[in-house]
N, C-alpha and C positions, 0 to 999 in steps of 0.2 A: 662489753655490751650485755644486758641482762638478757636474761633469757628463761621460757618456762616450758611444761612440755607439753603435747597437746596431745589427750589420747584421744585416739581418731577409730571409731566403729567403721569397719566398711558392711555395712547391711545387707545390700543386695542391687543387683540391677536390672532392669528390664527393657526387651527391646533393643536388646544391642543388637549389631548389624552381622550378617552371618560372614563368616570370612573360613568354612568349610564346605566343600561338595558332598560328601557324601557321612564323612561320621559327626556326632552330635559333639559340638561346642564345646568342650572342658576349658572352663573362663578362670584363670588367677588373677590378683592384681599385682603391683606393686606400688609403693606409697615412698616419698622419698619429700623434702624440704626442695624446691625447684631452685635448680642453681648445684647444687651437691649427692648424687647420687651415688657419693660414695657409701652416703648412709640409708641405700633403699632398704625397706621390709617389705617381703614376698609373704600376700597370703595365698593359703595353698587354695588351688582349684576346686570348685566344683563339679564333678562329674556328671552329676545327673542333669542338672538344670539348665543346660545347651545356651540359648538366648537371654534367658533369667535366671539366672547364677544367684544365690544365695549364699552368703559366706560368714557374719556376724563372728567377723574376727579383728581384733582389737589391737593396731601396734602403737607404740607411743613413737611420738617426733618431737624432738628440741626444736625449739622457735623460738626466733623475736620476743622480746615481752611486750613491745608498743608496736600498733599498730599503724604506725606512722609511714611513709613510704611507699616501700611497695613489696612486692615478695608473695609466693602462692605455695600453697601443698600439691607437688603434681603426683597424680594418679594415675597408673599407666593400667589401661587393660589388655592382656591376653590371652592366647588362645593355645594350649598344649598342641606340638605334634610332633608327638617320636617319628621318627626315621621317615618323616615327608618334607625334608627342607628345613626343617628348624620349626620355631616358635612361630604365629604372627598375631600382628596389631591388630586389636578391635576396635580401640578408642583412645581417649584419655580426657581426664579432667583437672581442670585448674582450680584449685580453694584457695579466694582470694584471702589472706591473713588481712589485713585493714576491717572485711566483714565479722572474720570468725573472731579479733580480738576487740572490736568496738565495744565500749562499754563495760569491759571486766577491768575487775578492780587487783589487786594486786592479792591477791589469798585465792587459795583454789577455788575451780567451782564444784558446786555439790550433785548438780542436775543434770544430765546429759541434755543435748541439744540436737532435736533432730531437723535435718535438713536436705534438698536433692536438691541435685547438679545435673546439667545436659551433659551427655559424652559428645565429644568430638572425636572428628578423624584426626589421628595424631600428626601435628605439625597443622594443624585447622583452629586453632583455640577461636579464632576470631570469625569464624563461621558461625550463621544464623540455623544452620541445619542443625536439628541435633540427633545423634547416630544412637539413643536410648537417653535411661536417666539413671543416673545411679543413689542410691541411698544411702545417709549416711548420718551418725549422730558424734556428738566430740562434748569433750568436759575438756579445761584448762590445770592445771596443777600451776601451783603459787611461785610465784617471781622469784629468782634465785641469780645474785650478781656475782662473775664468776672472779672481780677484784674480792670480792669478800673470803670468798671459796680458797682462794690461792692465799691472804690471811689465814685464815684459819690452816691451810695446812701446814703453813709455816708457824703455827704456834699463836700469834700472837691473836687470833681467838678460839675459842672452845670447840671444839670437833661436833657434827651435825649430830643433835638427839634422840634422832628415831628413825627408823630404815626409812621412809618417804623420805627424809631431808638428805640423808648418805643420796638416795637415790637423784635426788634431782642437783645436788650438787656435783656427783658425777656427769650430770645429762649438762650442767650450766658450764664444767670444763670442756666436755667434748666439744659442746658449742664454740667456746671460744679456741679451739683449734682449730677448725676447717671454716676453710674460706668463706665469703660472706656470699649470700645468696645474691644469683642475678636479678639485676631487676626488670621486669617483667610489665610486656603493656598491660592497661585496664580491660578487664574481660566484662564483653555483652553481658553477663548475667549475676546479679545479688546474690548473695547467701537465699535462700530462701525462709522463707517464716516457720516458725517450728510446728509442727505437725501436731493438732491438738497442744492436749498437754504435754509436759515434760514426760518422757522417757523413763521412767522409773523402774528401777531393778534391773535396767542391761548394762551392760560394760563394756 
């Protein structure tokens, strides 16, 4: 199956819902392809920013290259707590992939896209409430087929030309080893429309 990788901003969120008595909120995420967590990314927490967590931390995910189907980016949020029980749940969010890959053509994109999502209460996706919103912008990197990939490392074509290509050829075999994503109901809410203009200068 082809596949590309989708670098994903997580921005900021606001309004999340408090799930501490008494000390202030320290919010991380995690970002993972839904269906396979074995390949989650932990951004680190914000300290200061309790309910509105700021983070502009950038991981990349291997995804689908078509939008066809079904399949979502899920985003877990949580809440740091040393030595009071563990960790717990703030939220989470679903990015539906059919929105974020409509319309992209098979070469990278050059523009960051921004857009916000409700959080839900985790295992709530399909709830009207929403427990904050979270921010977020994504650019795609170009379509890489991992038949071609496993060619090439057998010789019979040319080795990738430039560290982007090594890299997303590495990201097109990972792909094609772990299991294929669940698929996942139609979520209440759009991609949202991009905010103003394009994003220019983050990553």
């Amino acid at each position: 199956m082809a596949c590309r990788t989708l670098e994903l901003t997580l921005v900021s969120a606001r309004d999340l819902r408090s799930v501490t008595l008494v000390s202030k909120m320290e919010v991380y995420a995690v970002a993972y392809l839904a269906g396979d967590p074995r390949a989650e990314q932990r951004v680190p927490a914000d300290r200061a920013g309790g309910r509105d967590p700021t983070w502009n931390h950038t991981v990349l995910i291997t995804v689908p290259a078509s939008g066809a189907g079904c399949g979502a980016v899920r985003v877990l949020l949580r809440a740091e707590r040393a030595g009071l029980g563990g960790d717990r749940d703030v939220g989470e969010v679903l990015i539906p992939l059919p929105d974020v890959l409509a319309g992209a053509g098979d070469g990278p994109t050059t523009e960051p896209t921004a857009a916000c999502f409700p959080v839900r209460r985790v295992g709530c996706s399909s709830s009207r409430r929403a427990q904050g919103v979270l921010n977020v912008s994504y650019k795609l990197g170009g379509v890489v087929c991992p038949d071609l990939v496993a060619r090439a490392e057998g010789g019979a074509l040319p080795p990738p030309a430039s560290p982007m290509m090594a890299y997303l050829a590495a990201a097109a075999k990972a792909y094609s080893a772990a299991r294929p994503a669940q698929c996942l109901p139609p979520t209440p809410y759009p991609v949202a429309a991009p905010v103003g203009a394009s994003m220019r200068g983050r990553s």
